[in-house]
KEKE-3310 file (N, C-alpha, C; in steps of 0.2 Angstrom, whole numbers, plus 5000, padded with zeros to 4 digits):
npx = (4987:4995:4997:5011:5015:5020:5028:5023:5006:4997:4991:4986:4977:4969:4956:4961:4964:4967:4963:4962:4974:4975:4965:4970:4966:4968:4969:4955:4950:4962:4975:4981:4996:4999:5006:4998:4995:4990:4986:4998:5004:4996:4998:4996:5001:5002:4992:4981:4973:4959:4955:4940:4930:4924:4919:4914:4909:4897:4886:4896:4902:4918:4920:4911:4908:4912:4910:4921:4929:4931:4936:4948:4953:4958:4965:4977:4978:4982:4995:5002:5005:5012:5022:5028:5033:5024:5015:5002:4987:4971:4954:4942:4923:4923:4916:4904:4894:4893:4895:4887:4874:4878:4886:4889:4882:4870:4872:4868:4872:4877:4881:4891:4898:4904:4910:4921:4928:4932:4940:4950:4954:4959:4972:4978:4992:5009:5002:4992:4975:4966:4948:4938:4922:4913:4901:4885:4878:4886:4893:4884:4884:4897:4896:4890:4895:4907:4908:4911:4924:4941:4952:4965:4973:4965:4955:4940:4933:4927:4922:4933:4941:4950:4954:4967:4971:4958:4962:4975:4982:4996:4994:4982:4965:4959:4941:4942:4943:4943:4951:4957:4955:4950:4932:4914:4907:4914:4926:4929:4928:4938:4949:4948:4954:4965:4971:4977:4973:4973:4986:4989:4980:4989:5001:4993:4992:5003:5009:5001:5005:5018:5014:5008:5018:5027:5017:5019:5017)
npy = (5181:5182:5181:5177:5185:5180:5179:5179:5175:5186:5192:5200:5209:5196:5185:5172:5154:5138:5127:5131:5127:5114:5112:5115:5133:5150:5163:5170:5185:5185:5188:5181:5180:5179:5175:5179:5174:5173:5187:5192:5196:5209:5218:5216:5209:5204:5196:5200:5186:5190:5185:5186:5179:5160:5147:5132:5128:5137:5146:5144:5151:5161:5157:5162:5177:5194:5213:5216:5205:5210:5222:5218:5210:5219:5227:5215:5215:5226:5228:5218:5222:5232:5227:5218:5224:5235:5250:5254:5246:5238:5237:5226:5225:5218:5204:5206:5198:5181:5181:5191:5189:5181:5187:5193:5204:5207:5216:5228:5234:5248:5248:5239:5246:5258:5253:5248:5258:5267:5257:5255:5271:5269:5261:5259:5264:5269:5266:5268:5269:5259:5258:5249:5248:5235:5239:5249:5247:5243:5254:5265:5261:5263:5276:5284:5282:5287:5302:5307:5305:5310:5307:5308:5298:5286:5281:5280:5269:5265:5249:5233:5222:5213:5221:5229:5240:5247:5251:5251:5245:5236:5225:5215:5215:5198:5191:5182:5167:5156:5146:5147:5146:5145:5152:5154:5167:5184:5179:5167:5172:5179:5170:5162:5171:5170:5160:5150:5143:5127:5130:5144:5139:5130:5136:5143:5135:5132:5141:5144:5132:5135:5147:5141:5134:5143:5148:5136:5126)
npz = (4829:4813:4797:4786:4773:4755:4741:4731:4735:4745:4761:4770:4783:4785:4789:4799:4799:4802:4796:4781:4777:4774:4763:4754:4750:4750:4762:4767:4759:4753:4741:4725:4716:4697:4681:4666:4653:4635:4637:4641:4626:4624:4632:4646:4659:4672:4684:4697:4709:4717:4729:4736:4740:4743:4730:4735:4750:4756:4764:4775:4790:4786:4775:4766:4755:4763:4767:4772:4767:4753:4754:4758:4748:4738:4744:4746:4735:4728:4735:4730:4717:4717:4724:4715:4705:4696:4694:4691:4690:4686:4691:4691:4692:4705:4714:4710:4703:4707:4717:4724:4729:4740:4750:4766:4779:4768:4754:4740:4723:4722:4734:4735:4723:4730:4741:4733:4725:4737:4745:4734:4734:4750:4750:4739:4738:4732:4717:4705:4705:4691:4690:4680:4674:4665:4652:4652:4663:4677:4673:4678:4690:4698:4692:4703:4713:4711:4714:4725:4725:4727:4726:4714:4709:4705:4696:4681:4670:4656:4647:4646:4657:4652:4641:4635:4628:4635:4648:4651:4658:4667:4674:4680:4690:4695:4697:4709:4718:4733:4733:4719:4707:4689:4685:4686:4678:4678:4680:4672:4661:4661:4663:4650:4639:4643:4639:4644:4654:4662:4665:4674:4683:4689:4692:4700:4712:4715:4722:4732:4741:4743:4749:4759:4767:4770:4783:4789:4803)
capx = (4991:4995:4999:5016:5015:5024:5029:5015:5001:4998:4985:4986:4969:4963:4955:4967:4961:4973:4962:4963:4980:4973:4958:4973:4964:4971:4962:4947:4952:4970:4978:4987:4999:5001:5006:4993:4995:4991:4985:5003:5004:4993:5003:4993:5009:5001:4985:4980:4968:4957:4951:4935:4925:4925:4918:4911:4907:4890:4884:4901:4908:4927:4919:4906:4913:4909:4913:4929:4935:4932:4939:4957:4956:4959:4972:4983:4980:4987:5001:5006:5006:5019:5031:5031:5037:5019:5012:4994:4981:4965:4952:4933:4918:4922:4910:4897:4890:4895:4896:4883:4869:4882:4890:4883:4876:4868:4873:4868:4879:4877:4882:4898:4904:4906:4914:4928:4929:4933:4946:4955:4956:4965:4975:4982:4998:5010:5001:4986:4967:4959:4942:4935:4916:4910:4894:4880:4874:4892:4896:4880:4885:4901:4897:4885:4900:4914:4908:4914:4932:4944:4959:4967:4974:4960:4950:4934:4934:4921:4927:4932:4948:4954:4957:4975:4969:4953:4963:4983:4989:5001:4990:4975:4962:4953:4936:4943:4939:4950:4953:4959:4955:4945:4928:4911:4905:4922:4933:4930:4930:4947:4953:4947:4956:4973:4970:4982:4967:4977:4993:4988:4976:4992:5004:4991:4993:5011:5008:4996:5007:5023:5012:5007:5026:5029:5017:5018:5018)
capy = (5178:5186:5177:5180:5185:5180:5185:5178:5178:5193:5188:5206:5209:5192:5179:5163:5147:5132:5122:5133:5121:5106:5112:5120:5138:5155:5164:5174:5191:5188:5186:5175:5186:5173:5176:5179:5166:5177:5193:5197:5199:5214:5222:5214:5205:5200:5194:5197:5185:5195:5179:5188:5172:5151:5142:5129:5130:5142:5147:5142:5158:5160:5154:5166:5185:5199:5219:5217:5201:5212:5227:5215:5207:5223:5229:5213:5216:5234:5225:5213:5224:5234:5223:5215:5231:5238:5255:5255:5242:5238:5230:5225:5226:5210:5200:5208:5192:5177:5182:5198:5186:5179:5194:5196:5206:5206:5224:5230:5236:5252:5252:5237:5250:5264:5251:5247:5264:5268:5254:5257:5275:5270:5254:5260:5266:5272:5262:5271:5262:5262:5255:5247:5246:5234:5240:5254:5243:5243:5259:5270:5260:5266:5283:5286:5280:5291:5309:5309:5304:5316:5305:5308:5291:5283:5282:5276:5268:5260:5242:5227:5222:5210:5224:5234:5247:5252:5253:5254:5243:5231:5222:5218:5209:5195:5189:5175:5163:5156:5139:5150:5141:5149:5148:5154:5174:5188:5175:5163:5176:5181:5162:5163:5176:5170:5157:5146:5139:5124:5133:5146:5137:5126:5141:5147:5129:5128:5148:5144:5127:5138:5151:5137:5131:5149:5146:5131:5126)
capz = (4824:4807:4792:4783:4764:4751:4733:4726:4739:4752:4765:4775:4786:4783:4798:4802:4798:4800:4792:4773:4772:4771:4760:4749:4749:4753:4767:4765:4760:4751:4734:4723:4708:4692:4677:4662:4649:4630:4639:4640:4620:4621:4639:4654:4661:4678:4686:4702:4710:4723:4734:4741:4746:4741:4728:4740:4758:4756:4772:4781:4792:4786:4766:4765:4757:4766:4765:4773:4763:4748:4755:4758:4743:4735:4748:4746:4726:4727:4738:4726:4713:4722:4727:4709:4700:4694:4697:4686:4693:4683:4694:4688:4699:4710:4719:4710:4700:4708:4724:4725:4736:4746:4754:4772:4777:4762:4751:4733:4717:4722:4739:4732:4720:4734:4744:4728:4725:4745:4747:4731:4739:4755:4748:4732:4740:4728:4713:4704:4702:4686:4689:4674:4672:4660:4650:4655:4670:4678:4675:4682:4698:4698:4693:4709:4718:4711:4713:4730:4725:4728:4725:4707:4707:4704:4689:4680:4663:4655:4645:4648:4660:4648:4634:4639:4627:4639:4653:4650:4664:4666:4679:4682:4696:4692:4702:4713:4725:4739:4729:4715:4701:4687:4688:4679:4679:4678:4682:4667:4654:4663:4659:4643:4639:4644:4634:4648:4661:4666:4668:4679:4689:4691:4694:4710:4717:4720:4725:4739:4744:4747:4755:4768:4770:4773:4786:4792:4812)
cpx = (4990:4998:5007:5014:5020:5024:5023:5007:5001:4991:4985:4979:4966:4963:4958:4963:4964:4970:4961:4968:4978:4970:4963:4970:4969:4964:4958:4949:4960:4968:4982:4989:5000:5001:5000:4991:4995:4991:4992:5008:5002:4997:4999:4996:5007:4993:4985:4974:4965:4950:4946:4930:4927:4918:4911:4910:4904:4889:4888:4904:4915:4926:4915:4909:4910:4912:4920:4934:4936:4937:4947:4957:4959:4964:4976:4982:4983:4997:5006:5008:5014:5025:5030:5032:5031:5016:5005:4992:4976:4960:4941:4930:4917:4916:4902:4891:4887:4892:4892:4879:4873:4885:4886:4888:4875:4869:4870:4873:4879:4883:4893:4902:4908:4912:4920:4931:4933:4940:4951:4958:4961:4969:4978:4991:5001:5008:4995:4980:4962:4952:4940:4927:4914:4902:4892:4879:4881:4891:4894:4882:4889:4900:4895:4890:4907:4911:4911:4922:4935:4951:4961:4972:4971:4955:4946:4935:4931:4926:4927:4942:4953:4957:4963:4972:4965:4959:4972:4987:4990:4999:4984:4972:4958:4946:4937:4940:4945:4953:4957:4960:4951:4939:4922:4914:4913:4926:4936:4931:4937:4954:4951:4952:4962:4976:4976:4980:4970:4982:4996:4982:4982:4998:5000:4990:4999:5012:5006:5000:5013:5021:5010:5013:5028:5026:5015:5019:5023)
cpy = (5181:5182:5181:5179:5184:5181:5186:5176:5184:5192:5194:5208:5205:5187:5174:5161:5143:5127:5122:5129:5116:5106:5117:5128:5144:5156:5169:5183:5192:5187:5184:5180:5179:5179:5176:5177:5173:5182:5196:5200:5206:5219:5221:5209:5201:5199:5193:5194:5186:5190:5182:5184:5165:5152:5137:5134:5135:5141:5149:5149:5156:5158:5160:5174:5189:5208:5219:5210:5206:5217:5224:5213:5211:5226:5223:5212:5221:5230:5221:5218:5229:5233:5217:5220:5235:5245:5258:5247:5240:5232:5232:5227:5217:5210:5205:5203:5186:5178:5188:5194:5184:5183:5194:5202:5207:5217:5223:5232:5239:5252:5245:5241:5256:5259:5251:5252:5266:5264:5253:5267:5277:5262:5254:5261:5269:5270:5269:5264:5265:5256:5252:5244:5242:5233:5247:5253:5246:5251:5266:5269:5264:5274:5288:5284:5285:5300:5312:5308:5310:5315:5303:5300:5286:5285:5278:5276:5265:5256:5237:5226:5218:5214:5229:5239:5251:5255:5257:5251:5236:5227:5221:5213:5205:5194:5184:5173:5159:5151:5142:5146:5146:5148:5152:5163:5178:5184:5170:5166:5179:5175:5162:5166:5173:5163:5149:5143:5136:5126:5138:5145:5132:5130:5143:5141:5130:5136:5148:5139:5130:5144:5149:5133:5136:5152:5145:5132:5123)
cpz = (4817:4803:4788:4775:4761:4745:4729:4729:4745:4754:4772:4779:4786:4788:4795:4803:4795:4795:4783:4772:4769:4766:4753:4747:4753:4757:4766:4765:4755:4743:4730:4715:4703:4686:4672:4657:4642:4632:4638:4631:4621:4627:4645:4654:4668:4680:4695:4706:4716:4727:4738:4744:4741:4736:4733:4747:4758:4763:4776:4782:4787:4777:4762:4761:4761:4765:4768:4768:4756:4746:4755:4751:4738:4738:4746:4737:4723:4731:4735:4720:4714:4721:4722:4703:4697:4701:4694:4688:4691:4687:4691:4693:4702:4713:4716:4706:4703:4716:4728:4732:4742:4752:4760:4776:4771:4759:4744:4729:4720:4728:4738:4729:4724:4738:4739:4728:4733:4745:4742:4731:4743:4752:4742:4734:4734:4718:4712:4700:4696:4685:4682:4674:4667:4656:4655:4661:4676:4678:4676:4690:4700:4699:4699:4713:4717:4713:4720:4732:4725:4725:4715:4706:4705:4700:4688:4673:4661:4647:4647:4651:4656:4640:4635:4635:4631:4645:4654:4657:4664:4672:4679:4689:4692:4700:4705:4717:4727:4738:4725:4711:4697:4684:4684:4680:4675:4677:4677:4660:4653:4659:4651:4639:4638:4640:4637:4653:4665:4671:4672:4682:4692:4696:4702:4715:4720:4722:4732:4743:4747:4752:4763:4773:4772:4781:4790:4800:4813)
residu = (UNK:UNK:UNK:UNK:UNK:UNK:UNK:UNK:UNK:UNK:UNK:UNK:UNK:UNK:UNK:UNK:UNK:UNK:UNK:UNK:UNK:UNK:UNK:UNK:UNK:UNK:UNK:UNK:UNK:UNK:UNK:UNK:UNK:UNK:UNK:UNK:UNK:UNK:UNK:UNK:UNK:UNK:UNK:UNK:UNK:UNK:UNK:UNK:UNK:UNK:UNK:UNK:UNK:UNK:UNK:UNK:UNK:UNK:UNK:UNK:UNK:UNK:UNK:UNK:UNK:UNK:UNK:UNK:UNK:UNK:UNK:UNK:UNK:UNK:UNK:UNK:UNK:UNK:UNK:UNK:UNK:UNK:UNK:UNK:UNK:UNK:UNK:UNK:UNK:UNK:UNK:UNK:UNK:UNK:UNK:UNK:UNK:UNK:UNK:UNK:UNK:UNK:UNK:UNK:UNK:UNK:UNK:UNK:UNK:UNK:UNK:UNK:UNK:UNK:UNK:UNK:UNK:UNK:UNK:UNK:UNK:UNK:UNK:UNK:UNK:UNK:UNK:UNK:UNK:UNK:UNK:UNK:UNK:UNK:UNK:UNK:UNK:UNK:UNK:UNK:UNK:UNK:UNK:UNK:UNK:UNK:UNK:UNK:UNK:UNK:UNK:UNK:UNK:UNK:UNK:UNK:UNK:UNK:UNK:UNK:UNK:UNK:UNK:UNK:UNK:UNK:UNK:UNK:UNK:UNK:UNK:UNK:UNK:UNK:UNK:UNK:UNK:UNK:UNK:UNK:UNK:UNK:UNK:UNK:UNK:UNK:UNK:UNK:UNK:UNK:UNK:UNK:UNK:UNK:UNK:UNK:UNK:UNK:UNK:UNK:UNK:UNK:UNK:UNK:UNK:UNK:UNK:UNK:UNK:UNK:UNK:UNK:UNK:UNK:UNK:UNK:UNK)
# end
């Protein structure tokens, strides 16, 4: 079984789990597109949220991130970007705060930035990835991770994802969770930012409830 995507979540490579409906979450690996409340004053028009593990349920298989939820969350954030008219991407260093100890098997920055790096790589598609480092710390990790890039669509850019000047695109990811609500670390300074909390965490609810009517049994 494979999940069907819709306009505003893509759930492409991610494990089924009937019980995500009920608990209103997307599933472990996807991403929900919403609007970006003030950011789109400056030219960041959209938000992809790149569900690479929960909030809750620590421990729990199917809750927990892992390298491959990460590796999707970034394939169905190239995919969304896509198939809503964007071709520049801006994506932070996911899962590196919030979600760094939780990852099993357990990995470091270093070896998370190679993975970013790598699956924005193969999963860019016609889109180009500009990574966004932010700070010194962030962007040594990075830079031991890009030397073996080959793919001119992909770039590295030290900054902050919420500044359109660092990066120049009309998109960005934030650090989500499969709740999709916004939450401390990357993903609160995201909210912050948009200056509209409420009304895209409200926006990724009726997002997630058409995506499970799309489906339903």
């Amino acid at each position: 079984m494979s999940y069907k995507s819709t306009q505003t979540v893509s759930a492409n490579n991610t494990p089924t789990d009937p019980s995500l409906k009920d608990l209103n979450m997307v599933p472990l690996g996807a991403s929900v597109w919403t609007s970006s409340g003030n950011l789109a004053k400056s030219g960041i028009k959209a938000i992809a949220h790149a569900a690479s593990g929960a909030m809750g349920h620590q421990g729990e298989a199917g809750f927990d991130p892992t390298r491959d939820s990460v590796a999707a969350s970034i394939e169905n954030s190239f995919l969304l970007a896509i198939q809503n008219g964007h071709d520049r991407l801006a994506i932070p260093f996911i899962a590196s705060n919030i979600f760094l100890d939780r990852i099993v098997p357990p990995i470091d920055k270093d070896e998370l930035a190679s993975l970013i790096v790598k699956s924005c790589q193969s999963y860019r598609g016609s889109a180009e990835a500009v990574i966004v480092a932010f700070g010194a710390g962030d962007m040594a990790h990075f830079t031991k991770a890009m030397p073996g890039n080959t793919d001119a669509g992909v770039t590295l850019v030290e900054g902050s994802v919420t500044h359109y000047a660092d990066h120049k695109c009309g998109a960005i990811v934030n650090a989500a969770n499969m709740e999709v609500v916004f939450g401390g670390g990357l993903s609160g300074i995201i909210g912050k930012a948009t200056g509209e909390i409420p009304q895209i965490n409200a926006e990724a609810v009726s997002a997630i409830k058409d995506f499970w009517k799309t489906n339903g049994s």
